[in-house]
C-alpha positions as CSV (number, residue, x, y, z in Angstrom):
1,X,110.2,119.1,78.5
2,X,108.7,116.3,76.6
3,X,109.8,113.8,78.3
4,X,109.2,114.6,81.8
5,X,107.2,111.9,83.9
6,X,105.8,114.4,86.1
7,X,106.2,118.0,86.0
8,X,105.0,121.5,88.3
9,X,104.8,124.8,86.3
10,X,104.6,127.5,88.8
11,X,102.6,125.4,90.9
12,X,101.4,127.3,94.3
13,X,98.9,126.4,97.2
14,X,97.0,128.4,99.5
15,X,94.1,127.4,101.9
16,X,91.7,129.8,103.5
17,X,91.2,129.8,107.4
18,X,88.3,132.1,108.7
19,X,91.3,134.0,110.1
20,X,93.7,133.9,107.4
21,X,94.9,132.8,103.8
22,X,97.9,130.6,104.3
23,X,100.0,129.8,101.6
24,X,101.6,126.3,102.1
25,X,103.6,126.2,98.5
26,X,105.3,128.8,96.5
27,X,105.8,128.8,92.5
28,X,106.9,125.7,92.6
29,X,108.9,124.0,90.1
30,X,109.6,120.4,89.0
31,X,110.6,118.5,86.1
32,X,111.2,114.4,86.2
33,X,112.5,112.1,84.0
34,X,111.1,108.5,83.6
35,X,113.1,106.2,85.9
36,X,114.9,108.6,88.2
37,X,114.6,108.7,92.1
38,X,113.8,111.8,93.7
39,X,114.4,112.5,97.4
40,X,111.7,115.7,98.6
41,X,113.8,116.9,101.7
42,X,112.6,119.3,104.2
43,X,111.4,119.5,108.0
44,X,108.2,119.3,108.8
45,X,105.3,121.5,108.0
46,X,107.4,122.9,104.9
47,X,105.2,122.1,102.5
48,X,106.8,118.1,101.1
49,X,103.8,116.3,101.6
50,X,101.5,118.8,100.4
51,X,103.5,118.4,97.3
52,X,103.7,115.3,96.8
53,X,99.5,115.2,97.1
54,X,99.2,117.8,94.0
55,X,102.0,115.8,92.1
56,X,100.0,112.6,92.5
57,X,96.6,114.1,91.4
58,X,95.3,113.6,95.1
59,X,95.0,117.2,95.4
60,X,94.6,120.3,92.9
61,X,97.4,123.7,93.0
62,X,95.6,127.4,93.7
63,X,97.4,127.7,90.5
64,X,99.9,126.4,88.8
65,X,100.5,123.7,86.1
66,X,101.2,119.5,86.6
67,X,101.8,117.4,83.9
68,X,101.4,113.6,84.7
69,X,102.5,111.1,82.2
70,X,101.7,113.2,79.7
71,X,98.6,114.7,80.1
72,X,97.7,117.9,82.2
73,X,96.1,117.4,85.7
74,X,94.3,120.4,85.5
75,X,92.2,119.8,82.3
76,X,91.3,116.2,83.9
77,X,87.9,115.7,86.2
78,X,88.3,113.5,89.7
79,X,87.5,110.0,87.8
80,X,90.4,110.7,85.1
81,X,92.7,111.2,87.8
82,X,91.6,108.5,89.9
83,X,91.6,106.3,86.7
84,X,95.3,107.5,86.2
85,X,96.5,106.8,89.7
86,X,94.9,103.3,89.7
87,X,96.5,102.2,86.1
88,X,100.2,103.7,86.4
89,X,100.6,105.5,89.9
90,X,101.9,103.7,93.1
91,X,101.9,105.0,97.3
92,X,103.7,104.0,100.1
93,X,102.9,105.9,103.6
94,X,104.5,105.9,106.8
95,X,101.2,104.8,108.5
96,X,101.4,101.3,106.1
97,X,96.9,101.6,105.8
98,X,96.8,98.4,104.9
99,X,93.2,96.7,105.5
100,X,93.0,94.7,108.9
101,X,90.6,92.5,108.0
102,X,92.5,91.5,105.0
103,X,95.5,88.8,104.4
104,X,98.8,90.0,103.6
105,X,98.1,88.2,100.4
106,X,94.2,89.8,99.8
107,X,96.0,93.4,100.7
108,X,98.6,92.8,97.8
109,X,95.8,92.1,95.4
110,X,93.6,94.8,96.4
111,X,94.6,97.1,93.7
112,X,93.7,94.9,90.8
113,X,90.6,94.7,92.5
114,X,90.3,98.8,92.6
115,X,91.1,98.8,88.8
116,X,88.4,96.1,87.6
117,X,90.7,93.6,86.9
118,X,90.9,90.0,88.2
119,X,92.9,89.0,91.6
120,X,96.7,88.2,89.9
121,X,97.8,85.9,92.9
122,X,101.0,84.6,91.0
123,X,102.2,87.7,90.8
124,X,101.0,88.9,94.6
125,X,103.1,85.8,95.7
126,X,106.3,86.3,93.9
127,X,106.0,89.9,95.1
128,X,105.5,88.6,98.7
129,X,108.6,86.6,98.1
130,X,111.0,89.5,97.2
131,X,110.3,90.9,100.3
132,X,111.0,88.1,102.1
133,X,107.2,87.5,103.2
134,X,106.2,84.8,101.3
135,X,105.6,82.3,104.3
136,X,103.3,85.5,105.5
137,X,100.8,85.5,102.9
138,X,98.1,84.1,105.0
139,X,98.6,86.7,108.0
140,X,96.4,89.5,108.3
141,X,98.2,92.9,109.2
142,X,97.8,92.4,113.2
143,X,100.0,89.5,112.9
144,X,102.9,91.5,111.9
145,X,105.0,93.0,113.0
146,X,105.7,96.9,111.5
147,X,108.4,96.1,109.3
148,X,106.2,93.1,108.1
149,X,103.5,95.6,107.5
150,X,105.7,97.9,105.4
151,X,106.9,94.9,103.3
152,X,103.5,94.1,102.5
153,X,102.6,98.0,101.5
154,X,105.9,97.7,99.0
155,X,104.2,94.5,97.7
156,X,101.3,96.2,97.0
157,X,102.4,99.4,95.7
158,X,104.2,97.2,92.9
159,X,101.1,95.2,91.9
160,X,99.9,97.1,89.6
161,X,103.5,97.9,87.9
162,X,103.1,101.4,88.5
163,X,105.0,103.8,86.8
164,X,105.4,106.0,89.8
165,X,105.8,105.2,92.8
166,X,104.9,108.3,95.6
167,X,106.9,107.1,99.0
168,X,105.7,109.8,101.8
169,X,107.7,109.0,105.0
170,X,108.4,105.0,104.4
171,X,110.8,104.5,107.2
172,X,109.1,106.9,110.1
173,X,107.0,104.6,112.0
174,X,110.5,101.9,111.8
175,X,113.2,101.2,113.9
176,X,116.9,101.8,112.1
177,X,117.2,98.6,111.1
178,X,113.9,97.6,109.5
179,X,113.7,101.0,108.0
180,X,117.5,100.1,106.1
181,X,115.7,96.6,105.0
182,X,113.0,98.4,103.5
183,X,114.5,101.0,101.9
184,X,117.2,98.6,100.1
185,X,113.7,97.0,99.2
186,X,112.2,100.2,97.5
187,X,115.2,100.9,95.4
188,X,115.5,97.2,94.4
189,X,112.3,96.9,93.2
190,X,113.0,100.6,91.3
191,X,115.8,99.5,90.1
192,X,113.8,96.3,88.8
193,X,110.8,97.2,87.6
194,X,111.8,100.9,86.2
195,X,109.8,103.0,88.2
196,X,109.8,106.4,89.0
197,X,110.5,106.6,92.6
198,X,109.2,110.0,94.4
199,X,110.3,110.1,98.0
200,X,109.1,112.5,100.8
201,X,111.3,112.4,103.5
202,X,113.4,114.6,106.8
203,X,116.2,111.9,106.7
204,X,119.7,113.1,104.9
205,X,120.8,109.3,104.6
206,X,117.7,108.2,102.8
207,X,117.5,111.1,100.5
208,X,121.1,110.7,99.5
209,X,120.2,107.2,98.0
210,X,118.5,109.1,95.5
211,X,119.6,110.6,92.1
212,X,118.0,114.0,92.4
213,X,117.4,115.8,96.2
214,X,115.0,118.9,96.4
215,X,115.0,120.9,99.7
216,X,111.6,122.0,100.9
217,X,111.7,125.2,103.1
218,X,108.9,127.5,104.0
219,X,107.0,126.4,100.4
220,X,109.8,127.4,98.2
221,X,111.3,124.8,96.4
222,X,115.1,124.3,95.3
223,X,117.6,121.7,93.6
224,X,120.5,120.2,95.9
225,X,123.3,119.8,93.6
């Protein structure tokens, strides 16, 4: 168990309507190892997302244990969390939120920013390049297209060398053939850098590109073999 990257003990969540309680994930149980790729497979409203937000710190369980790099998210106050997430943790999303008023560049060195540290623009460039955007760098988001967009989100969820990298949905806002450029994109840069890769997704194809596949349904948790 040592070695896990991230790990859920019995991890369950349940929010409170004035109606109703609801509970969105049940006992849940997880256990990564440093470098693998994980597909979180499920429709939607069964509970991936929500898991992906506790596994990342974003969020805490009703009850329940997660282990991040080491050290227990539960025993941790908002700023430790945030100060993990901003050293070793990276996020794509399926809505790209990149800054509009910001260059593709400026968006790519926004997390250095976010951590203290100076702007590394060498290494925003040459991450720019293995996309295939570095004639783009001066372009602010509305001047790309979506697949541009997505590129520079990649970019910028490898700035900071992260770790982990939480992928929620990379390819939904894409048409088929951007979302195949992209996601040969997120497991080459896995693949390089030797990153944890934790991907939320409803499509069979992506999730087979993974080492490890987890089916979501109604909360519940279970290993595809």
């Amino acid at each position: 168990m040592q070695s896990s990257i991230i790990s859920a003990n019995s991890v369950s969540k349940t929010v409170s309507t004035k109606q109703e309680h609801l509970t969105i994930l049940k006992d849940v149980n997880i256990s990564i190892e440093p470098g693998q790729s994980v597909a979180i497979v499920g429709t939607s409203g069964a509970g991936k997302s929500t898991l992906m937000t506790l596994l990342a710190g974003l969020d805490t369980p009703s009850s329940g244990d997660i282990t991040i790099l080491g050290q227990s998210l539960s025993t941790m106050t908002d700023e430790q969390r945030a100060a993990i997430r901003a050293d070793s943790v990276g996020f794509v999303f399926q809505s790209f939120l990149l800054i509009p008023s910001l260059t593709a560049i400026e968006n790519v060195t926004l997390p250095c920013l976010l951590k203290g540290e100076r702007e590394n623009v060498t290494r925003a460039k040459a991450l720019l390049e293995s996309v295939g955007l570095g004639h783009r760098i001066d372009h602010t988001p509305e001047q790309l297209s979506g697949g541009e967009q997505q590129r520079v989100a990649l970019a910028r969820a490898f700035m900071i060398q992260p770790k982990i990298l939480f992928a929620d949905e990379p390819t939904g806002n894409l048409d088929q053939e951007t979302a195949k450029t992209i996601v040969d994109l997120l497991f080459d840069l896995n693949q390089q850098h030797g990153t944890t890769l934790v991907l939320v997704t409803h499509d069979p194809a992506l999730a087979e590109r993974c080492q490890r596949r987890f089916y979501m349904h109604s909360g519940e948790l279970e290993e595809q073999s």
